[in-house]
Biotite code that builds the C-alpha atoms (Angstrom):
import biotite.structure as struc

atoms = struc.array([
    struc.Atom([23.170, 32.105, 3.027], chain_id="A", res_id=1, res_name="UNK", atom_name="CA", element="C"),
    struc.Atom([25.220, 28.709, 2.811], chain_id="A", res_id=2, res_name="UNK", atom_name="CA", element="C"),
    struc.Atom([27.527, 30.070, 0.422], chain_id="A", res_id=3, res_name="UNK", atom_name="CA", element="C"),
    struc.Atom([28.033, 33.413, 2.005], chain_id="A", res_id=4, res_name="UNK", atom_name="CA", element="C"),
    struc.Atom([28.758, 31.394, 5.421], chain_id="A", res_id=5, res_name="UNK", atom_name="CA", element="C"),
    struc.Atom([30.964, 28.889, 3.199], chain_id="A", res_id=6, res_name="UNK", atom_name="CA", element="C"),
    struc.Atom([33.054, 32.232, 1.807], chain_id="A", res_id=7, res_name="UNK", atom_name="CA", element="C"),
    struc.Atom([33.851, 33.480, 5.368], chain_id="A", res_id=8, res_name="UNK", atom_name="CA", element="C"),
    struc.Atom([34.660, 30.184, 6.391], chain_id="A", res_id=9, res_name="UNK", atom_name="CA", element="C"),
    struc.Atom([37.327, 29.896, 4.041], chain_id="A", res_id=10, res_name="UNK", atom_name="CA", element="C"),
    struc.Atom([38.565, 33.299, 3.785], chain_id="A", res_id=11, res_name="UNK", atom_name="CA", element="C"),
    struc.Atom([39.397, 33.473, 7.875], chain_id="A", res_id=12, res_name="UNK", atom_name="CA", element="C"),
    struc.Atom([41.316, 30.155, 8.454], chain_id="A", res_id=13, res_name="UNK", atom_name="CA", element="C"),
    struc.Atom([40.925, 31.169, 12.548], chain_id="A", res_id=14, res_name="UNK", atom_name="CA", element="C"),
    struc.Atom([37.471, 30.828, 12.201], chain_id="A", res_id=15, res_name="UNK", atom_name="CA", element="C"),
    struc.Atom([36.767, 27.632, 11.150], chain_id="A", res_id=16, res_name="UNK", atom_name="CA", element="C"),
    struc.Atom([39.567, 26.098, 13.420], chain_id="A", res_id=17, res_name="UNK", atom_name="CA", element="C"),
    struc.Atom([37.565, 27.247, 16.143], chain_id="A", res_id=18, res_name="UNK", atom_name="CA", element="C"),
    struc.Atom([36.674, 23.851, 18.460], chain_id="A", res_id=19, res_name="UNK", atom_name="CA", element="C"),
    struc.Atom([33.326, 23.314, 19.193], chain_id="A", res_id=20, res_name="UNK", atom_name="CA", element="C"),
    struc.Atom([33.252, 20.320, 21.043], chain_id="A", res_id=21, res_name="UNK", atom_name="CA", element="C"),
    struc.Atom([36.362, 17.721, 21.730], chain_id="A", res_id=22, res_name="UNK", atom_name="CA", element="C"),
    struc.Atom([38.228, 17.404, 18.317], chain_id="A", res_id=23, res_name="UNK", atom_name="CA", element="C"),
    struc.Atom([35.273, 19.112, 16.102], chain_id="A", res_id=24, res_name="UNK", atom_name="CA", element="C"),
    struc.Atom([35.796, 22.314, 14.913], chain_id="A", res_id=25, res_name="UNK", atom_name="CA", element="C"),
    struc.Atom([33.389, 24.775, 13.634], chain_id="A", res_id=26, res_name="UNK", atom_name="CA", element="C"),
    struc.Atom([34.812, 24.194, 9.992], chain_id="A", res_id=27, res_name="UNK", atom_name="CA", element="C"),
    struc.Atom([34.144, 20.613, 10.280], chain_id="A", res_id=28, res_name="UNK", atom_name="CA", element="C"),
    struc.Atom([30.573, 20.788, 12.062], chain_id="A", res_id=29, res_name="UNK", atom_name="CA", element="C"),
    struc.Atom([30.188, 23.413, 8.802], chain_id="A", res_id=30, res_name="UNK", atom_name="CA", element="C"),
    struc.Atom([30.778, 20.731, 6.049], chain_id="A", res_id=31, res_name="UNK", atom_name="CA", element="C"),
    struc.Atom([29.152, 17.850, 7.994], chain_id="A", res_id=32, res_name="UNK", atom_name="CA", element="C"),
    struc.Atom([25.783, 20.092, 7.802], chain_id="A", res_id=33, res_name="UNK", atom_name="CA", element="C"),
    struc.Atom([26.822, 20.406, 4.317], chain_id="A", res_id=34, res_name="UNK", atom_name="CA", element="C"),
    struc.Atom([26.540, 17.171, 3.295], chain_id="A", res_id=35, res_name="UNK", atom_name="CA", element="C"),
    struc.Atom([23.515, 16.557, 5.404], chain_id="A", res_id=36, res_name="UNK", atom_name="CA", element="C"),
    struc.Atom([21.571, 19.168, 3.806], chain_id="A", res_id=37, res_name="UNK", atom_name="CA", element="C"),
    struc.Atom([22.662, 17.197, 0.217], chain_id="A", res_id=38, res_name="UNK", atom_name="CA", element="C"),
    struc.Atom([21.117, 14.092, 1.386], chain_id="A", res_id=39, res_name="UNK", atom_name="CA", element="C"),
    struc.Atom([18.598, 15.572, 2.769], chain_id="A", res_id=40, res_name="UNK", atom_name="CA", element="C"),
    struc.Atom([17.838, 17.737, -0.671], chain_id="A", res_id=41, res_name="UNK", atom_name="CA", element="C"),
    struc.Atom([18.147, 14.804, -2.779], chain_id="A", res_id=42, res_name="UNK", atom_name="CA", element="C"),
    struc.Atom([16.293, 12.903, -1.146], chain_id="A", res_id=43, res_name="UNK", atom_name="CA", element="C"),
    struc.Atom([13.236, 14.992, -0.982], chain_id="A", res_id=44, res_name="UNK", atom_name="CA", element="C"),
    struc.Atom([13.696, 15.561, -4.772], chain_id="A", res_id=45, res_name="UNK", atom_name="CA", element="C"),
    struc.Atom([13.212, 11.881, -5.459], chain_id="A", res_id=46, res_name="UNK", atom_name="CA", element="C"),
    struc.Atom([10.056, 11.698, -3.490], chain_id="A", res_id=47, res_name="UNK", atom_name="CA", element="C"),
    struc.Atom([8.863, 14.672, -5.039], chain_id="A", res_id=48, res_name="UNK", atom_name="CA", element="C"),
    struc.Atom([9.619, 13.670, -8.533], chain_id="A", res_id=49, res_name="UNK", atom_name="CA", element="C"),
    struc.Atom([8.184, 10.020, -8.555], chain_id="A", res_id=50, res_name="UNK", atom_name="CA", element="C"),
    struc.Atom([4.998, 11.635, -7.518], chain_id="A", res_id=51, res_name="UNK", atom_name="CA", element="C"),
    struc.Atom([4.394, 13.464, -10.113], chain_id="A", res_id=52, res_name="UNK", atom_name="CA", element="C"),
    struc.Atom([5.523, 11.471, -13.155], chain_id="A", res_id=53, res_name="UNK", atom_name="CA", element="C"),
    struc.Atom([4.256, 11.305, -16.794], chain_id="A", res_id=54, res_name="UNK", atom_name="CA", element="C"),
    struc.Atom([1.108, 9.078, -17.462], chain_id="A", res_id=55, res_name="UNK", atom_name="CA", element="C"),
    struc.Atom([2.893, 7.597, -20.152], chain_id="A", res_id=56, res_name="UNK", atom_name="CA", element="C"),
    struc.Atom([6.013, 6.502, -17.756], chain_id="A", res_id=57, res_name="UNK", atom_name="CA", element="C"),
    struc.Atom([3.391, 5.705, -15.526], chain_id="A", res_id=58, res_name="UNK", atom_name="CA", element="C"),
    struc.Atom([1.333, 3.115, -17.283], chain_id="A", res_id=59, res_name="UNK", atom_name="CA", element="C"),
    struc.Atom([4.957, 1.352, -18.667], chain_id="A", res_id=60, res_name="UNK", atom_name="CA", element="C"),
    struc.Atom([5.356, 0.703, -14.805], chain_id="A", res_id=61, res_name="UNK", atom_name="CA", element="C"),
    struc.Atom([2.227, -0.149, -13.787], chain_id="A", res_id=62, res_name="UNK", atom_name="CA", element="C"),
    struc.Atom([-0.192, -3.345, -15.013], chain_id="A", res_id=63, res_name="UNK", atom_name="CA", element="C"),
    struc.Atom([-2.706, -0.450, -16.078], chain_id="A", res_id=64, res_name="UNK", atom_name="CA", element="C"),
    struc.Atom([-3.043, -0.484, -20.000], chain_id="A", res_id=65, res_name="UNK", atom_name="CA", element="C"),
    struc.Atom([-1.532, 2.477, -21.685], chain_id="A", res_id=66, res_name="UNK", atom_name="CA", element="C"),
    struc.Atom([-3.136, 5.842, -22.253], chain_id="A", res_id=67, res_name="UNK", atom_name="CA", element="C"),
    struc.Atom([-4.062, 6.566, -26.066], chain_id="A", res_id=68, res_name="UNK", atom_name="CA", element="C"),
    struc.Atom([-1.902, 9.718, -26.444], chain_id="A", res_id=69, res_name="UNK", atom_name="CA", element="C"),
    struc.Atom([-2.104, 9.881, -30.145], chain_id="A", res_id=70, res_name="UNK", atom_name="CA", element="C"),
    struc.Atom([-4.256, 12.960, -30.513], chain_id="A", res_id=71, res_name="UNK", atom_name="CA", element="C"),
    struc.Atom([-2.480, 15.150, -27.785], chain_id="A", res_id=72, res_name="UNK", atom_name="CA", element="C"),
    struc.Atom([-0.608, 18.001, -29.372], chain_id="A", res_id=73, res_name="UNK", atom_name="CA", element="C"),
    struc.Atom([2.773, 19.014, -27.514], chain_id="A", res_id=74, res_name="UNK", atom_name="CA", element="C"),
    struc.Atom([3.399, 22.182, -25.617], chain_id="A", res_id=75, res_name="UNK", atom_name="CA", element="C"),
    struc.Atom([4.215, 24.214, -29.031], chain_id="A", res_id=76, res_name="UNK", atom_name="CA", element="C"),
    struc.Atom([1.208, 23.088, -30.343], chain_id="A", res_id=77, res_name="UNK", atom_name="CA", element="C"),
    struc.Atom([2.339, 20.055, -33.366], chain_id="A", res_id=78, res_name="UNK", atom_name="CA", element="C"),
    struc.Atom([1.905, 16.776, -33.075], chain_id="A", res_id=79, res_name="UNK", atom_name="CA", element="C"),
    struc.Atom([5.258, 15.552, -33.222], chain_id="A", res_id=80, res_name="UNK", atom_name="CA", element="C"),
])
């Protein structure tokens, strides 16, 4: 949906010139909600991923002594 809204935005120059408010236009409200929606993404992502990190990345953080990992085959089934 972003994308399709970004196309028509760019393809009809009237359109984003449009003012919304004062000096801000519809084209720049449009890439202001752009870049919130970044943040906002990446941001999310980072919590997300440092939750659910590897035990082994894990335990180098932590004061916890490390996991014995030595007899845990990988996901195609060897051990290296």
């Amino acid at each position: 949906m972003p994308f399709a809204v970004g196309i028509t935005l760019s393809c009809f120059t009237d359109v984003p010139a449009v003012q919304v408010y004062g000096k801000l236009t519809l084209g720049l409200m449009w890439g202001v909600l752009q870049c919130a929606l970044f943040i906002a993404t990446a941001w999310l992502y980072e919590i997300r991923s440092s939750r659910s990190t590897d035990p082994l990345e894990q335990a180098l953080t932590s004061d916890a002594p490390p996991t014995d990992v030595s007899d845990v085959a990988s996901a195609n089934g060897s051990r290296w």
